[in-house]
C-alpha positions as CSV (number, residue, x, y, z in Angstrom):
1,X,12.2,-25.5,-23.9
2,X,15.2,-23.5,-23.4
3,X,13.9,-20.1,-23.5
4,X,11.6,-21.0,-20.6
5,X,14.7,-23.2,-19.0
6,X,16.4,-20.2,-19.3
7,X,14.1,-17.3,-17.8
8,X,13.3,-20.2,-14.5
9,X,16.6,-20.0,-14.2
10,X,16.9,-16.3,-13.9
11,X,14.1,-15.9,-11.5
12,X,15.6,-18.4,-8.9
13,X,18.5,-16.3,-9.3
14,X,17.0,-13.2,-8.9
15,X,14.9,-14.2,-6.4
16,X,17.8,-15.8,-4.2
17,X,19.9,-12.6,-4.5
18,X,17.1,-9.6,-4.3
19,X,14.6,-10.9,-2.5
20,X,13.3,-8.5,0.7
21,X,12.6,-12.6,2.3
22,X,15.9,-13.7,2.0
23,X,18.6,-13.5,4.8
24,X,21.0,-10.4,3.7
25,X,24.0,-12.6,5.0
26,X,22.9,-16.0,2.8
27,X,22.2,-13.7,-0.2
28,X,24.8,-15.2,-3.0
29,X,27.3,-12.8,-4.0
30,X,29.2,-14.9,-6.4
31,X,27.6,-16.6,-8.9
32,X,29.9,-19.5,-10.9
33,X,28.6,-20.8,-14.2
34,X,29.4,-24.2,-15.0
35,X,30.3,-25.3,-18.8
36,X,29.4,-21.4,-19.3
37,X,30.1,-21.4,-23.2
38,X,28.2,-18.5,-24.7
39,X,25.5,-17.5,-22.0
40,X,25.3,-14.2,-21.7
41,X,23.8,-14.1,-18.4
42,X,26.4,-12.1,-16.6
43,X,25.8,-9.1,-19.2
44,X,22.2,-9.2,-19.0
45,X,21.7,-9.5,-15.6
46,X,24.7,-6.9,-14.5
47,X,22.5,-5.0,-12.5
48,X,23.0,-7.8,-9.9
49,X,25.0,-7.3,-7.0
50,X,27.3,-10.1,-7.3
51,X,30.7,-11.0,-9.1
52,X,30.7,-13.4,-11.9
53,X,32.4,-16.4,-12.5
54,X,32.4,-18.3,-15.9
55,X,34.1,-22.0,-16.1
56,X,35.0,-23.8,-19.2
57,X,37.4,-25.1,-21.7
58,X,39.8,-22.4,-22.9
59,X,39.0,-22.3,-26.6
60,X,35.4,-21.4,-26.3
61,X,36.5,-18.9,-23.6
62,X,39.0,-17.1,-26.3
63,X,36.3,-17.3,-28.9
64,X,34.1,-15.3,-26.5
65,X,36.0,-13.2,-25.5
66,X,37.1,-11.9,-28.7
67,X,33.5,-11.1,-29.9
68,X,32.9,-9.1,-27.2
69,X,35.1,-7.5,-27.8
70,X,34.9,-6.8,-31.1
71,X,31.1,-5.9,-30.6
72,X,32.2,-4.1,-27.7
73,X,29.3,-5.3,-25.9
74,X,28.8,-4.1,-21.9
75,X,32.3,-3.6,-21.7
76,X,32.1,-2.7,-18.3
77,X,29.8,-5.9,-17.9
78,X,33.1,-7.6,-19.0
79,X,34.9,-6.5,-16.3
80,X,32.8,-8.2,-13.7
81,X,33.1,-12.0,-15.2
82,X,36.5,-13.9,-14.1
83,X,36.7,-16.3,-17.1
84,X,38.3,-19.8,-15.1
85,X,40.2,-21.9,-18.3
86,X,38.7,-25.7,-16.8
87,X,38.0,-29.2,-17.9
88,X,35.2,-30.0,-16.2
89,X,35.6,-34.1,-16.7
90,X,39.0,-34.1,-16.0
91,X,40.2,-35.0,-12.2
92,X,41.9,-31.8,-11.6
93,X,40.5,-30.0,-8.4
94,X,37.4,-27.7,-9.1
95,X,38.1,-26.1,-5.7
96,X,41.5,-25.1,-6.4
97,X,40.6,-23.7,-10.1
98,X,38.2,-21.1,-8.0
99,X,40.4,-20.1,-5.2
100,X,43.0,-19.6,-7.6
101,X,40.8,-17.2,-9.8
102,X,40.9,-13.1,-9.2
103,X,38.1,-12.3,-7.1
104,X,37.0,-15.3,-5.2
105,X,36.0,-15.4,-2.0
106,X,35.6,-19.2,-0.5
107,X,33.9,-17.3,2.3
108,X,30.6,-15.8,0.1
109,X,27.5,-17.8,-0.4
110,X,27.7,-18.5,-3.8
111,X,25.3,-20.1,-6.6
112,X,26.3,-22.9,-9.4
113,X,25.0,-22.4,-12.5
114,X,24.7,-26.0,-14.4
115,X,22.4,-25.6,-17.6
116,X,22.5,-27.9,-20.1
117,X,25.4,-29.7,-19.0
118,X,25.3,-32.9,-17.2
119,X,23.4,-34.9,-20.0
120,X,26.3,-34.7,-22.2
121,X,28.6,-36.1,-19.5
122,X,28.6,-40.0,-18.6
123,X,26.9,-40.5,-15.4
124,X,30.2,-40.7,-13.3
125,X,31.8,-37.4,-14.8
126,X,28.6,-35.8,-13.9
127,X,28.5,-37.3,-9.9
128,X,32.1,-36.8,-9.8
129,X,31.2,-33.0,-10.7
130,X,28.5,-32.4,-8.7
131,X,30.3,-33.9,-5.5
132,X,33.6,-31.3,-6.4
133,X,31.3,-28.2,-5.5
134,X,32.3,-26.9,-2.4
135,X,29.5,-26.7,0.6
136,X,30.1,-23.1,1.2
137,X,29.1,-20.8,3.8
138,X,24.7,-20.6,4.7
139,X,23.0,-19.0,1.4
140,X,24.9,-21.6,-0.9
141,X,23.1,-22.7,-3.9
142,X,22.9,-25.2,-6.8
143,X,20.7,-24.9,-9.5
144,X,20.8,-27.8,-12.5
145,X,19.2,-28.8,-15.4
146,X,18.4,-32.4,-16.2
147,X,16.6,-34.6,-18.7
148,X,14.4,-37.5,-17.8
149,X,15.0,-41.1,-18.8
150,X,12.2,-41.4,-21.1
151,X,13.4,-38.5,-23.3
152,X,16.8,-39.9,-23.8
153,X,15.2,-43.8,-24.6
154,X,13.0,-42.0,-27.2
155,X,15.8,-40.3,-29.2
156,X,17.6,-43.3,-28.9
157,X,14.8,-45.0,-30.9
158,X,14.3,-42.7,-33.3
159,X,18.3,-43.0,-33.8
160,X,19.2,-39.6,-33.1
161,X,20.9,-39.9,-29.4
162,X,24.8,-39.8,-31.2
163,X,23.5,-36.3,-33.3
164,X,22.3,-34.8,-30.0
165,X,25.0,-36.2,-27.6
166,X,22.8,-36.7,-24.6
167,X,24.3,-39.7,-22.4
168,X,22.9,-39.5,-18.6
169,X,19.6,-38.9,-17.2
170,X,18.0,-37.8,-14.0
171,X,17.4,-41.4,-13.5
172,X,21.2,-42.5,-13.7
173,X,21.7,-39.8,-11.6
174,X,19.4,-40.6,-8.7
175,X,20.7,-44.5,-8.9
176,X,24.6,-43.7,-8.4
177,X,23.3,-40.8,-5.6
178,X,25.2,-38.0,-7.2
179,X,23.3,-35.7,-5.6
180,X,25.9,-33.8,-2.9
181,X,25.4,-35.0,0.5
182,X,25.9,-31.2,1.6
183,X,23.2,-29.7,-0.5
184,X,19.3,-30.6,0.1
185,X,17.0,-30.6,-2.7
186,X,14.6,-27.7,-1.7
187,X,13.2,-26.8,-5.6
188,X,12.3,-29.6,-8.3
189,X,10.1,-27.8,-11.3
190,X,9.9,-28.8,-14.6
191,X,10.0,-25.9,-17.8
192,X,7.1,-27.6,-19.1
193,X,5.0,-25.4,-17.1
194,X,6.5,-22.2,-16.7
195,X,2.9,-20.5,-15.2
196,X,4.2,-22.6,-12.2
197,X,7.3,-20.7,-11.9
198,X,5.4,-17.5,-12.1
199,X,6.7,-16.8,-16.3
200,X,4.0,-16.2,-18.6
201,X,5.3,-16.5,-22.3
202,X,2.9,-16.0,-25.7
203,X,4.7,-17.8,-28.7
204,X,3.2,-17.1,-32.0
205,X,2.8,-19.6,-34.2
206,X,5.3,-17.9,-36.9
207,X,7.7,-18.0,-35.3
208,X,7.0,-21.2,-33.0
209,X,8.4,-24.5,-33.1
210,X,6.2,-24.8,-36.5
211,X,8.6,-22.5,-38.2
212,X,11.5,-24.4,-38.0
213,X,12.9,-25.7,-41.6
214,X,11.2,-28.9,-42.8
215,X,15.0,-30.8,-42.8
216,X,16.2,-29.5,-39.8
217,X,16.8,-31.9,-36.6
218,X,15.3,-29.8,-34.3
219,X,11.9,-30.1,-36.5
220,X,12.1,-33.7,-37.1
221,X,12.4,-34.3,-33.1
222,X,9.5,-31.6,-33.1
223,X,7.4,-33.6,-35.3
224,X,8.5,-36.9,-33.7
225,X,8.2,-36.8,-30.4
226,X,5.8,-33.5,-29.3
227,X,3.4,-31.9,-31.6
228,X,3.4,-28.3,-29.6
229,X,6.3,-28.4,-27.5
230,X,10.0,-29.2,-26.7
231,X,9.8,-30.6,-22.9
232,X,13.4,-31.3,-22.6
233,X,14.0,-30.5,-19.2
């Protein structure tokens, strides 16, 4: 589900940049979201020592920006995200789009942020990303989320794959090793079971998954596919 996708995410984070365990020299101090669109993570989660970095096509970026803006919102959050105007599929150099950004330091650990990204991309865009992120220095982290196989086939058959424009899976992923040869897979969770990640969430049944309107595509998969749950991820 993406709420609990979401709060996993911000524990690994939190837990790789405060925790008392953690080397102080690999603690990230940059943290670069990927295909950011609207997350708001770097506003809620300004308390964190680290500088922002948000990637992603221009025009969302503008659109963004102008609402906060206009909302005013953690202005002074605002001023601690570097907003990088990048294609992510296209060949241009990922590495270059960073060190040319205000702020960056190639010599920080960092963390990648990649939520709810790669399954739109065709398997080679999303290898050909993954392989573009720099090693970085010791304290270097990637953190990605990922559907499995069967997910994907069953949306497929229930003819909704072009509506929720999902094209790779973990699967694909594994079989072309897209996995960076300089990173090791140290974590693999699924938000299924958030108690496992140390998150406790209560959702009441008004305004659960149940609640959704009768017509809407989010129900219908609901209904479909899961009778309690959305295990996406």
């Amino acid at each position: 589900p993406p709420v609990i996708r979401h709060m996993v995410i911000d524990k690994f984070l939190e837990e790789a940049i405060m925790s008392p365990n953690s080397m102080t020299h690999e603690r990230p101090r940059q943290v670069v979201i990927l295909g950011a669109g609207f997350d708001t993570r770097a506003h809620q989660m300004n308390y964190l020592p680290v500088r922002w970095f948000e990637v992603d096509l221009p025009a969302p970026q503008e659109l963004k920006e102008r609402i906060l803006k206009e909302q005013n919102h953690n202005s002074e959050a605002n001023q601690q995200v570097t907003r990088i105007p990048f294609d992510l599929t296209s060949e241009s150099s990922l590495v270059q789009a960073l060190a040319d950004a205000p702020g960056w330091d190639p010599t920080a650990p960092t963390y990648y942020i990649l939520k709810g990204l790669l399954y739109y991309m065709s398997t080679e865009q999303a290898k050909a990303l993954l392989h573009s992120i720099p090693q970085g220095p010791p304290g270097t982290r990637i953190v990605v989320t990922i559907l499995p196989r069967y997910i994907i086939e069953k949306m497929k058959q229930m003819n909704l794959l072009s509506k929720v424009g999902w094209k790779t899976s973990l699967e694909e992923l594994k079989a072309v090793k897209a996995s960076p040869a300089h990173f090791a897979l140290t974590r693999d969770t699924s938000t299924l079971k958030p108690r496992q990640n140390g998150i406790k969430l209560r959702i009441e049944s008004k305004v659960g998954p149940r609640a959704l309107p009768e017509r809407s595509l989010l129900r219908k998969i609901q209904l479909k596919l899961f009778p309690d749950h959305f295990p996406w991820e």
